[in-house]
Backbone as CSV, one residue per row, in Angstrom:
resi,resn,N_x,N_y,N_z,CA_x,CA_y,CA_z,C_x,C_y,C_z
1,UNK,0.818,-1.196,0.000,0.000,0.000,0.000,0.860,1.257,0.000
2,UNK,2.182,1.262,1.025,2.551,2.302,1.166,3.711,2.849,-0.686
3,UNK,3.687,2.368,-1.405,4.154,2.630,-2.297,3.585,2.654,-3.489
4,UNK,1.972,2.037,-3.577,1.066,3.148,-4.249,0.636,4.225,-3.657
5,UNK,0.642,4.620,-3.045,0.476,5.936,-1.969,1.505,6.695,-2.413
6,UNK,3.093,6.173,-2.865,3.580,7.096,-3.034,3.461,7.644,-4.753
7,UNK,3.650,6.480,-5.240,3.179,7.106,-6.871,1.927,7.761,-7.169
8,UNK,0.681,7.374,-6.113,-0.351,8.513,-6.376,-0.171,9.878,-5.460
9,UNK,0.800,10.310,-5.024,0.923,11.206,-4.392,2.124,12.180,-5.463
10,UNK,3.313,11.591,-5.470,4.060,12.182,-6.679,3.453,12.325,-8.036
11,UNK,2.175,11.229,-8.826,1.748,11.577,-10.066,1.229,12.437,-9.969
12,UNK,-0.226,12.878,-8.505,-1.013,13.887,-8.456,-0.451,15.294,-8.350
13,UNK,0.702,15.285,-7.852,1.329,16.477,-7.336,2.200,17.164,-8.378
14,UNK,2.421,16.067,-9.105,3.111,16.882,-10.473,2.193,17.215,-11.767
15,UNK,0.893,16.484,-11.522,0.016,17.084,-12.235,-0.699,18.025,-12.551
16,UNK,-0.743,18.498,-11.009,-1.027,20.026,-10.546,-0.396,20.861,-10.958
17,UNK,1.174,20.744,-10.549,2.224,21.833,-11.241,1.821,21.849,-12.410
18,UNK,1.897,20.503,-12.960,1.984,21.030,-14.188,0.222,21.718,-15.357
19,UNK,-0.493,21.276,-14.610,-1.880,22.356,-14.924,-1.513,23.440,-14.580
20,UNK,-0.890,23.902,-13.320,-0.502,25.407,-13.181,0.492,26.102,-13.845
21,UNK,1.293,24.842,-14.496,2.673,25.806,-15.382,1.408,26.188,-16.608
22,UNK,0.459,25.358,-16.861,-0.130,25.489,-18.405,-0.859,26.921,-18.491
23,UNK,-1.334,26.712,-17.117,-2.370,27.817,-16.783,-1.943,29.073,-17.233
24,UNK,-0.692,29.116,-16.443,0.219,30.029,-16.532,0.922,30.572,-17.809
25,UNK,0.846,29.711,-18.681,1.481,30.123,-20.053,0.355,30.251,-21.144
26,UNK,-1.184,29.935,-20.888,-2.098,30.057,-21.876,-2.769,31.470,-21.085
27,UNK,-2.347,32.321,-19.923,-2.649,33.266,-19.824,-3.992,33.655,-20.136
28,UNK,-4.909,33.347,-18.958,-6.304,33.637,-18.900,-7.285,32.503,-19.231
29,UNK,-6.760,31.611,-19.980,-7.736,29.646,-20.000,-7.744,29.665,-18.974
30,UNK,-9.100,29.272,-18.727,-9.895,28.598,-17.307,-9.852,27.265,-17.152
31,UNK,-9.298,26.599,-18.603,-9.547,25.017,-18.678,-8.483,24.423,-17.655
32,UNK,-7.367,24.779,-17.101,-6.472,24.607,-16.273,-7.011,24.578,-15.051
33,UNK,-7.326,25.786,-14.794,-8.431,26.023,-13.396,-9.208,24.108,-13.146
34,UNK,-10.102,24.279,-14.289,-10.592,23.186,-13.902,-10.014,21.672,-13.943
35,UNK,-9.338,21.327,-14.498,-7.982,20.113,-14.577,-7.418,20.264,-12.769
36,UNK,-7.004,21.026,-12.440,-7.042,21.250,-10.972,-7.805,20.540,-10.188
37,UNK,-8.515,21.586,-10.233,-9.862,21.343,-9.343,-10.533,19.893,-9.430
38,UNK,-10.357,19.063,-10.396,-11.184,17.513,-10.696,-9.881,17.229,-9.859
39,UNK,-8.656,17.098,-10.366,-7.804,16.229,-9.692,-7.868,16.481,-8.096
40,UNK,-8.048,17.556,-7.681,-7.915,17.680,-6.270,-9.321,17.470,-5.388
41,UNK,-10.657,17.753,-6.270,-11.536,17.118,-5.825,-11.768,15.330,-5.775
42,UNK,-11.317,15.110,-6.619,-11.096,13.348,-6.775,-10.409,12.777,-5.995
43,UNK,-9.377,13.182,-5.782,-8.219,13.120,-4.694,-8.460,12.904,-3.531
44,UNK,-9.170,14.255,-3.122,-9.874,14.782,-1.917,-11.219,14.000,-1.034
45,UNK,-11.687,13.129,-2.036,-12.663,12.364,-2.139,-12.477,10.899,-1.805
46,UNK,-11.506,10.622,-2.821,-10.784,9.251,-2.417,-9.957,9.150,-1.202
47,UNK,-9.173,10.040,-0.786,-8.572,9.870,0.721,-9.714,9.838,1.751
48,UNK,-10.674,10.941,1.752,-11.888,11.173,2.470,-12.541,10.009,3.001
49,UNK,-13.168,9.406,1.809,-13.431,8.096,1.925,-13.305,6.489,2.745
50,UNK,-11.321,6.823,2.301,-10.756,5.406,2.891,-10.255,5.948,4.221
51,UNK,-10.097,7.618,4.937,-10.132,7.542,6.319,-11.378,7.230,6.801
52,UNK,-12.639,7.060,6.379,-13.745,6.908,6.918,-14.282,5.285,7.021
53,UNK,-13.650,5.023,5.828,-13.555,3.150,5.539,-13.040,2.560,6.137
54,UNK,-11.538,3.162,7.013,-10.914,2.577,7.523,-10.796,2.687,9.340
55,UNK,-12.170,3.217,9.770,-11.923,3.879,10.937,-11.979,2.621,11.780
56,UNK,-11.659,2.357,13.009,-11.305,1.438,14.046,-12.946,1.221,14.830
57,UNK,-13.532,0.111,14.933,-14.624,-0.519,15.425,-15.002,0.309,16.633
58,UNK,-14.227,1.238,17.150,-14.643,2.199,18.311,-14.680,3.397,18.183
59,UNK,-14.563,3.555,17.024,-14.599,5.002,16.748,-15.969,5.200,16.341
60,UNK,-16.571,6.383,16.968,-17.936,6.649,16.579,-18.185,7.099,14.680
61,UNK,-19.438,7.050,14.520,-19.347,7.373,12.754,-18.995,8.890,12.842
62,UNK,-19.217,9.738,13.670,-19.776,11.058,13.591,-17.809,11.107,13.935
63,UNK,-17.396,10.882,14.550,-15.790,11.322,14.613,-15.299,10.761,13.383
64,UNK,-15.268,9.446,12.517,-15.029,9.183,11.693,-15.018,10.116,10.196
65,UNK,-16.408,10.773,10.693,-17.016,11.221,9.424,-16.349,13.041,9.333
66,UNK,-15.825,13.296,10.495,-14.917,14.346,10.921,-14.153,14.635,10.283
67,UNK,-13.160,13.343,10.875,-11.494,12.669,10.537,-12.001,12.387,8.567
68,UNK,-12.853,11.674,7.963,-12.773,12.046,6.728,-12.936,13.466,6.026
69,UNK,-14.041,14.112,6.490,-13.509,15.151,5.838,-12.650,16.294,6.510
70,UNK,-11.789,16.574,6.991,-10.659,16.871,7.697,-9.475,16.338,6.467
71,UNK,-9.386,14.840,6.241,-8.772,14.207,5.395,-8.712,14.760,3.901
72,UNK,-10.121,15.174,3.670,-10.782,15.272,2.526,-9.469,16.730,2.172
73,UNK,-9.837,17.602,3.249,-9.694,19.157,2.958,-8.418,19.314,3.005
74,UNK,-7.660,18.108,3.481,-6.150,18.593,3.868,-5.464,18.079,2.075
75,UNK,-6.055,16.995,1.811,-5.600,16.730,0.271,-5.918,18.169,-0.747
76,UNK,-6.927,18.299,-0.527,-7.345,19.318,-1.844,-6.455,20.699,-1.424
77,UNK,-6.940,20.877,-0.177,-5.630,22.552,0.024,-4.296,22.040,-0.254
78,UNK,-3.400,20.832,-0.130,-2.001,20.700,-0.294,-2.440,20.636,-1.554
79,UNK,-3.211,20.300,-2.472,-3.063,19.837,-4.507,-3.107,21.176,-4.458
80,UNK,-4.052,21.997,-4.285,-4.274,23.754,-4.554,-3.230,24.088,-4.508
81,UNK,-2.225,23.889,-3.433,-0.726,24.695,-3.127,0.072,24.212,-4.140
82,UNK,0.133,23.137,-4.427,1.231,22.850,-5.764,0.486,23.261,-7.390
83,UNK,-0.791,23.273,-7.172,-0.870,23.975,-8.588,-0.578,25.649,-8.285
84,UNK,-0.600,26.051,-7.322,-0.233,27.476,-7.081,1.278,27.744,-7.286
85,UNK,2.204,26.817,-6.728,3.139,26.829,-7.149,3.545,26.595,-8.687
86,UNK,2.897,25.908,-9.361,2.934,25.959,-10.900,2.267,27.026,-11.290
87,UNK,1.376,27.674,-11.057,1.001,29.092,-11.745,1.515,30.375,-11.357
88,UNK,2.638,30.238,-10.501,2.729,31.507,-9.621,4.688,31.804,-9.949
89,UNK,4.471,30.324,-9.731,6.657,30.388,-10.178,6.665,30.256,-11.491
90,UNK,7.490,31.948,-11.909,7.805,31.286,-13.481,8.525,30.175,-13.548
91,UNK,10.149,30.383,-13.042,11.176,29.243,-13.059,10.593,27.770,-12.903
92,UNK,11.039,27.344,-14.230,10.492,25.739,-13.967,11.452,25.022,-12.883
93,UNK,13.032,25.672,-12.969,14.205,24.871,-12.119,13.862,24.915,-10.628
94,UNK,12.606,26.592,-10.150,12.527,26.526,-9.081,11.298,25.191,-8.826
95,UNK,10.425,25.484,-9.478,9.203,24.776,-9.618,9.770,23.172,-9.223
96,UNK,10.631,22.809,-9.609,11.199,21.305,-9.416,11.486,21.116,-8.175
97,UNK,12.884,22.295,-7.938,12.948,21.878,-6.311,12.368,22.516,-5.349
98,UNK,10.993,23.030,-5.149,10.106,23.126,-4.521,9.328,22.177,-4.382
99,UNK,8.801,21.590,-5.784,8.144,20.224,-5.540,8.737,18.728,-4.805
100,UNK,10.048,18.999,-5.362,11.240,17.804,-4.428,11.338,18.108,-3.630
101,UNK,11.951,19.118,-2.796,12.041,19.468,-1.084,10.505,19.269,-0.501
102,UNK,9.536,19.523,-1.429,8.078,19.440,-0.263,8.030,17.490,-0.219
103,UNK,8.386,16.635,-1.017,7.820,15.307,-1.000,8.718,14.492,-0.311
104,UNK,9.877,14.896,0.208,10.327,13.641,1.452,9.587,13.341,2.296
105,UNK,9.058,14.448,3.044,7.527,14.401,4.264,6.541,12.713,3.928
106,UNK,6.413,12.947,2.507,5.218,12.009,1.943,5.842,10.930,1.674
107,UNK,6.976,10.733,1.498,7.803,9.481,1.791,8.000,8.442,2.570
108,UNK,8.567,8.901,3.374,8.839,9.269,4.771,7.144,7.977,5.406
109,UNK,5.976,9.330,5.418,4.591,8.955,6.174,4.235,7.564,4.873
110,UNK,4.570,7.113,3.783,3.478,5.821,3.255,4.740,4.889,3.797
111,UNK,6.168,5.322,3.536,7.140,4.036,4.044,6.559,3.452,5.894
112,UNK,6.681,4.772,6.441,6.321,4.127,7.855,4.757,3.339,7.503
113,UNK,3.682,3.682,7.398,2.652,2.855,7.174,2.413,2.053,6.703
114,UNK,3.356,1.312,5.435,3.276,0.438,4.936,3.970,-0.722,5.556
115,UNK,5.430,-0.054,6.311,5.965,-1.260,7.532,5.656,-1.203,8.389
116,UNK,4.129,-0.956,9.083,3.187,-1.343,10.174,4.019,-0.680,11.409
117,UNK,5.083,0.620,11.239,5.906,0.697,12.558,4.922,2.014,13.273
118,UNK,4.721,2.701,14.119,4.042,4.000,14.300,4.932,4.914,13.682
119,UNK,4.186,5.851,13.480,4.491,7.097,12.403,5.679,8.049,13.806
């Protein structure tokens, strides 16, 4: 698990940039805007979901249903921030290692979860 977690986390995140580099160079298309917004609502949806799918037999639904969308909102504002970073940085060289320095974090959190150790 923890290493599809990481390829859907690096594909989504560079997809963003890169809707925001497009955005950014077709100067005023909205169609970017929305390429965004599906990926980070979809995203946002599917994490949402499997924290709520996956909640522990004692956890009430109503905290569950919290903790998903909590889940939900923290995916779509981090996708928003990297397509912001693709529409906002001209430099593509910066654009790279901004996107590389932000994804050790996300590394890091699917490796520990996937070897069952606490985070």
């Amino acid at each position: 698990m923890g290493v599809v977690l990481v390829v859907a986390v690096v594909l989504g995140t560079l997809a963003v940039v890169a809707a925001g580099d497009a955005a950014r160079r077709a100067r005023g298309s909205t169609r970017w805007h929305g390429v965004a917004a599906a990926v980070a609502v979809s995203a946002g949806t599917a994490v949402g979901a499997a924290a709520f799918a996956g909640r522990e037999p004692d956890v009430t639904t109503s905290s569950a249903l919290t903790g998903g969308v909590v889940a939900a909102l923290a995916v779509a504002a981090l996708l928003f921030g990297y397509y912001a970073l693709g529409a906002f940085v001209r430099s593509r060289r910066l654009k790279v290692a901004c996107w590389v320095v932000t994804l050790p974090a996300l590394y890091r959190s699917a490796s520990s979860s996937s070897s069952g150790s606490p985070a």
